[in-house]
C-alpha positions, -999 to 999 in steps of 0.1 A, spaced: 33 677 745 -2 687 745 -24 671 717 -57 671 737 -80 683 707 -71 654 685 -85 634 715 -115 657 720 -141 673 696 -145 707 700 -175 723 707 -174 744 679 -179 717 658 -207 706 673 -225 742 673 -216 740 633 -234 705 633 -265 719 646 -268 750 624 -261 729 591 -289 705 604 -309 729 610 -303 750 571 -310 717 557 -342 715 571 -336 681 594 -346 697 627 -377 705 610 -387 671 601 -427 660 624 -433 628 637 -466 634 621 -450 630 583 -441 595 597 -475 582 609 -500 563 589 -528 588 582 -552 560 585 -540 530 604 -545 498 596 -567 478 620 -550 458 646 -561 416 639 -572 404 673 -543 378 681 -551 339 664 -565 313 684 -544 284 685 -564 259 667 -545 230 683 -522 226 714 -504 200 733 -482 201 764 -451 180 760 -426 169 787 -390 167 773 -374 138 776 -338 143 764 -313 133 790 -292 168 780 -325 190 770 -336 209 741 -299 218 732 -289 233 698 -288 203 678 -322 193 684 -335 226 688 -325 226 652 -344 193 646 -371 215 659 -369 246 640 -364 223 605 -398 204 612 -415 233 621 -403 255 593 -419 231 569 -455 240 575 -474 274 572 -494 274 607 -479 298 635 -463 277 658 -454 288 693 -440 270 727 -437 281 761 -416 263 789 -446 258 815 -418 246 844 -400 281 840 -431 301 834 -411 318 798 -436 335 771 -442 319 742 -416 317 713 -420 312 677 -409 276 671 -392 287 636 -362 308 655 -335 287 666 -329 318 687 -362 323 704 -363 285 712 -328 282 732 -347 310 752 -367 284 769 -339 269 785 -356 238 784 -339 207 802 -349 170 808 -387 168 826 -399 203 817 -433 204 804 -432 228 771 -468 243 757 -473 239 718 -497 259 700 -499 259 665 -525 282 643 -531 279 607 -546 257 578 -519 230 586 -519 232 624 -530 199 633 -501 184 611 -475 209 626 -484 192 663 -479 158 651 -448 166 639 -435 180 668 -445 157 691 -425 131 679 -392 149 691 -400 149 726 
């Protein structure tokens, strides 16, 4: 009871892959048909026009329900907002992602770096302050 090939593919098929790829012209596709002939200048990154460090105080940390608090707040205004958890030394996250904040693993005491660039930055910090 040998029924090895309908548990293997064959290399045949594989060889037959190849050549129909290659007929239809996809091996013969450049990177160079993919790149921007003229690329768009890179913008130097924004200068957070106001920033805060905040020590947070929940007794269980920046868990999902108020990480959502935060996200909500922050989702309301135009600036960029980022954080970074100064006690674990993390890179900073975009406060509008649930999922990039929970990477901060922020717990009670840590001391968390808000930035915040745009026309309503100052507001966006306010804001956010008041959840810590």
């Amino acid at each position: 009871m040998e029924n090895q090939s309908s548990q293997t593919c064959p290399r045949e098929g594989r060889v037959e892959d190849k050549e129909q790829h290659r007929e239809s012209g996809m091996s013969n596709i450049s990177h160079s048909s993919f790149l921007d002939e003229n690329p768009a200048q890179v913008e130097p990154p924004l200068q957070p026009s106001k920033s805060v460090v905040v020590t947070v105080s929940d007794p269980r940390g920046l868990h999902l329900r108020s990480g959502r608090d935060v996200v909500r707040i922050a989702s309301r205004f135009q600036a960029r907002i980022t954080a970074a958890n100064l006690s674990r030394n993390t890179n900073a996250v975009d406060l509008k992602s649930i999922l990039q904040l929970m990477q901060l693993q922020a717990r009670q005491g840590h001391s968390l770096h808000l930035a915040a660039s745009g026309p309503d930055a100052d507001a966006a910090i306010e804001a956010l302050c008041s959840l810590f």
